[in-house]
C-alpha positions in Angstrom: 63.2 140.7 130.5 61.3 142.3 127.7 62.7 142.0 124.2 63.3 145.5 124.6 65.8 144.9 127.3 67.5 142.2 125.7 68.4 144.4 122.4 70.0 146.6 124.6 71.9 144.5 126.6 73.1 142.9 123.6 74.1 146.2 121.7 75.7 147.2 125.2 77.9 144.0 124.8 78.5 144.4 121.3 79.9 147.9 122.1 82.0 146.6 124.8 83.5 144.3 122.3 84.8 146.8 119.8 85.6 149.3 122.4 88.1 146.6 124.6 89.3 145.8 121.2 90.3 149.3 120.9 88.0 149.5 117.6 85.2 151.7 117.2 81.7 150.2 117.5 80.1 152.0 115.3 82.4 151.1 111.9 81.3 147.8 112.9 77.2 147.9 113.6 77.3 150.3 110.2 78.8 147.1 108.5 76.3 144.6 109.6 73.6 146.4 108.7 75.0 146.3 105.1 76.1 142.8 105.1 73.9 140.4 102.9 72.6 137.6 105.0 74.6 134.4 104.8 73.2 131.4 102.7 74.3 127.9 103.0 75.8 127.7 100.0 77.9 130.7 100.2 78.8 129.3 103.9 80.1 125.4 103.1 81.8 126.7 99.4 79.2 124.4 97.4 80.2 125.7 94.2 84.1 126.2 95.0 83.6 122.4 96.2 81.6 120.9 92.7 85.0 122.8 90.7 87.5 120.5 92.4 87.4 117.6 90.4 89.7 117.8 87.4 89.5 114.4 85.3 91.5 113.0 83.5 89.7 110.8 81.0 85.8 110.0 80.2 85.0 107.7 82.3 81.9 108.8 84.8 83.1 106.7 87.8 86.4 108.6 87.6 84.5 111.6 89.0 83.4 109.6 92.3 86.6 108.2 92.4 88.3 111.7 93.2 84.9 113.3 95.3 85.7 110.1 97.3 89.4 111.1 98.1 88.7 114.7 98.5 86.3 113.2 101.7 88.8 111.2 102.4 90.7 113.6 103.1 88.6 115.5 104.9 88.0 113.3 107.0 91.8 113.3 108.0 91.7 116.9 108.3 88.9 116.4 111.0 91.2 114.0 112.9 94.1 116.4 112.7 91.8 119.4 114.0 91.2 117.2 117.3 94.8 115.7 117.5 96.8 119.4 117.6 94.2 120.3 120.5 95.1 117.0 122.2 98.6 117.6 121.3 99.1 121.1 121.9 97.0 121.8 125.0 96.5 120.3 128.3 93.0 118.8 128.5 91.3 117.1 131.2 90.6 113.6 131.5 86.9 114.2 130.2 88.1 116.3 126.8 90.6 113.4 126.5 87.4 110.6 126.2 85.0 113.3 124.2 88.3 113.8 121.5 89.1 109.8 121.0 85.6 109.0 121.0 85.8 111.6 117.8 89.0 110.0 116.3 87.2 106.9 116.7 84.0 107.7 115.6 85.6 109.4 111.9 87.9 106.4 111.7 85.1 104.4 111.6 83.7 106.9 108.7 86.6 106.1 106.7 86.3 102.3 107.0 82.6 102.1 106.3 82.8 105.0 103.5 85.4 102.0 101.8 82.5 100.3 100.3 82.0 103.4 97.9 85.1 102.8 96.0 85.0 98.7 96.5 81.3 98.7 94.8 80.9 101.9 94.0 82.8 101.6 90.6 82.9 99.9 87.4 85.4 97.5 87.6 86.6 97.7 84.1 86.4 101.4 83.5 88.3 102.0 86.9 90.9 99.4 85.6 91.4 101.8 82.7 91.1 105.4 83.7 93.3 104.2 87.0 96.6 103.6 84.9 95.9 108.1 83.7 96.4 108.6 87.5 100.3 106.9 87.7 102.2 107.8 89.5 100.1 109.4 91.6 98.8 107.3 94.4 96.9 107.2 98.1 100.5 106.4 99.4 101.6 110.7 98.8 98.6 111.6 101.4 100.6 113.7 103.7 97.6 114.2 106.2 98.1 110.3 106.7 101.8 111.2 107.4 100.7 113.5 109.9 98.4 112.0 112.1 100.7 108.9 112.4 102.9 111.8 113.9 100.7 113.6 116.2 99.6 110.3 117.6 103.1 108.1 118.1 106.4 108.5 118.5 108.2 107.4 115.2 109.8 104.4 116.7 106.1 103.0 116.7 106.1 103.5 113.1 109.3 101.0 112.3 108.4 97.9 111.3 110.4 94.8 113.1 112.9 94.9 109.7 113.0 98.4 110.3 114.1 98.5 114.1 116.7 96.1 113.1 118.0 98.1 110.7 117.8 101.5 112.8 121.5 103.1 114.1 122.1 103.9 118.1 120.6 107.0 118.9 118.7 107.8 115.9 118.0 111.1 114.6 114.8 112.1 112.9 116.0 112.0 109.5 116.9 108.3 110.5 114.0 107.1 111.2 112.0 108.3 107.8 114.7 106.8 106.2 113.6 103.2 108.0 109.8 104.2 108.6 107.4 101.5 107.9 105.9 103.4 104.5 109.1 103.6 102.6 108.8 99.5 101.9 106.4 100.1 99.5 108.8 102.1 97.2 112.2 101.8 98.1 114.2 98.5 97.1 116.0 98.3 100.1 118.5 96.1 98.6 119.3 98.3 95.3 118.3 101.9 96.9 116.3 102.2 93.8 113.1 104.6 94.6 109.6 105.1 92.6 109.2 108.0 91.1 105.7 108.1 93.6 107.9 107.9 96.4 110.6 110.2 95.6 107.9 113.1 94.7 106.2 112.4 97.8 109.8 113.0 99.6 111.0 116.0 97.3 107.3 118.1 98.4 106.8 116.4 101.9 109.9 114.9 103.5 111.6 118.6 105.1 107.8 118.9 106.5 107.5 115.9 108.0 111.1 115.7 109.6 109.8 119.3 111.2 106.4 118.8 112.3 108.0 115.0 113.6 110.5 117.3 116.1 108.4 120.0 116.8 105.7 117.4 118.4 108.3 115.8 119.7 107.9 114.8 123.6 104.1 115.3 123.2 102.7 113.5 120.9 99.3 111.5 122.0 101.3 108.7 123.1 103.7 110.3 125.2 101.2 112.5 126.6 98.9 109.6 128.0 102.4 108.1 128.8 102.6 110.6 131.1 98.9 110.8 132.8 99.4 109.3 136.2 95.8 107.2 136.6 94.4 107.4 133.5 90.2 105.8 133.7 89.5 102.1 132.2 87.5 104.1 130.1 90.0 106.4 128.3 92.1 103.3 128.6 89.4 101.1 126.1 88.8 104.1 124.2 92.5 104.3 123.3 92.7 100.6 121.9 89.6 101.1 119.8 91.3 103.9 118.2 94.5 102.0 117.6 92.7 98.5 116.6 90.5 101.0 114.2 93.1 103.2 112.9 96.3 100.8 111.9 94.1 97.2 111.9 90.7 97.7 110.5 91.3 100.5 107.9 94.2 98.8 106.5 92.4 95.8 105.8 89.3 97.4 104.5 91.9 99.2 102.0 93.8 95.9 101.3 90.4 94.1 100.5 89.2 96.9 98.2 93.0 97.4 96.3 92.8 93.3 96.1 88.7 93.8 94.9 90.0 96.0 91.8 93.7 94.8 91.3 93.5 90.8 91.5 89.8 89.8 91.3 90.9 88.2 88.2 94.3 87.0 89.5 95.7 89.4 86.9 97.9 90.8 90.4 97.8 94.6 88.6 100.8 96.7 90.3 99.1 100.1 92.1 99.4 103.1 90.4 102.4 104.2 92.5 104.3 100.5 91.9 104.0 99.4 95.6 104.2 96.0 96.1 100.1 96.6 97.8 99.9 93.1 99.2 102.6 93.4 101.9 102.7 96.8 102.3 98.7 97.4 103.0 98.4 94.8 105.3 98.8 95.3 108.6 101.5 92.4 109.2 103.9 94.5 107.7 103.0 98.1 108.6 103.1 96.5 112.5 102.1 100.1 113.4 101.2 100.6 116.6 100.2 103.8 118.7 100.0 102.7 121.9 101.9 99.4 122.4 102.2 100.0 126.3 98.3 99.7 126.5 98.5 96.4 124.9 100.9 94.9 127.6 100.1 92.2 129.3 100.9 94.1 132.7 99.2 96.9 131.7 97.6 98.4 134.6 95.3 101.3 134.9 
């Protein structure tokens, strides 16, 4: 086909387009022959991007500090992206492995990205410009809160003092009010709440009661639940994702937080006032996405 030919089949299916779309084709080829070509800079929001970090003091590491959460987050925003489709859709075996293999794959991103904060930093200038940032802390990341809920049902996300403590036939509400997270700011014994955790709850807590019951019944785990011969590989894939996801990047975090907090032995208190060393590690969180895979009669 000479490149004659191919311009107008292509302006024939551009005119289709518009036309089925009820539009007039025209309007639109007029447009893009005004449109200024698109740069990369324009494209990815460079500029909007370099205006998002707001510091709070002087220090120059406290700049990396924030670029290195905004990735961070990010990077969660990538997961959810992949988890609604998973969640939302009905996928085939093969989408199933090419989507965990993602999930695994910017897990792993987070975990090896740790070492910019655990050596990226001054040591004693972080240890001043941190105690600006109270009480703001990683602990109010709501995307976190979101893909533990498109991936698990929330009795995965009690903790064993938490299932204790859990009524008969829970109802949502009940089980953020015993989730896993809350031990790092709620004295269980007094009620008393930190001021990080009762912000977090006052902007996030209606959404997350509401996203948790309108996934509920297909979240990841119920949806694989469901899969009547699932492959070995989707299987192995599966506890990557879990070991990576509520083992590994805990720990990473945990050595990090105990890298800037108690090198010394000083045993600072986080920004937010968690108690970090039993609530990072994963001993206490006990999450768990798919505890049926980990089974010893676990079959295939």
């Amino acid at each position: 086909m000479s490149e004659e030919d191919k311009t107008k089949e292509l302006v024939e299916k551009i005119t289709k387009k518009y036309s089925d779309l009820g539009e007039n084709p025209n309007t639109y080829l007029e447009g893009l022959l005004q449109a200024k070509p698109i740069s990369y800079w324009d494209y990815i929001e460079v500029d909007a991007l370099f205006s998002l970090q707001k510091t709070r003091t002087d220090f120059k590491d406290e700049k990396i500090f924030i670029m290195y959460h905004q990735v961070t987050e990010l990077v969660l925003g990538m997961m959810m992206h992949e988890l609604k489709q998973l969640v939302n859709e009905d996928l085939s075996d093969a989408v199933w492995i090419d989507k965990i293999n993602r999930l695994n794959r910017y897990t792993e991103m987070l975990i090896n990205s740790f070492s910019v904060m655990s050596h990226g930093m001054d040591y004693d200038d972080y240890n001043t410009f941190r105690k600006t940032l109270a009480p703001a802390s990683g602990f109010q990341s709501v995307s976190f809160r979101y893909v533990e809920i498109y991936c698990t049902q929330l009795k995965n996300l009690l903790n064993e003092k938490g299932r204790k403590r859990i009524p008969e036939n829970p109802t949502t509400a009940d089980y953020f009010e015993h989730i896993y997270w809350k031990d790092a700011g709620l004295n269980r014994k007094t009620g008393e709440k930190t001021l990080t955790l009762r912000m977090f709850e006052d902007k996030y807590m209606d959404d997350l009661i509401k996203k948790a019951d309108e996934v509920k019944g297909r979240t990841l785990q119920e949806k694989f639940e469901k899969m009547k011969s699932p492959s070995k590989e989707l299987v192995e894939i599966l506890q990557e994702f879990d070991q990576l996801y509520n083992v590994k990047w805990p720990m990473v975090h945990l050595e990090t937080a105990q890298h800037y907090l108690d090198k010394k032995g000083e045993n600072q208190a986080a920004t937010g006032g968690s108690e970090w060393k039993k609530y990072l590690h994963p001993k206490f969180q006990q999450r768990k996405f798919f505890p049926e895979i980990w089974e010893d009669n676990y079959e295939d």
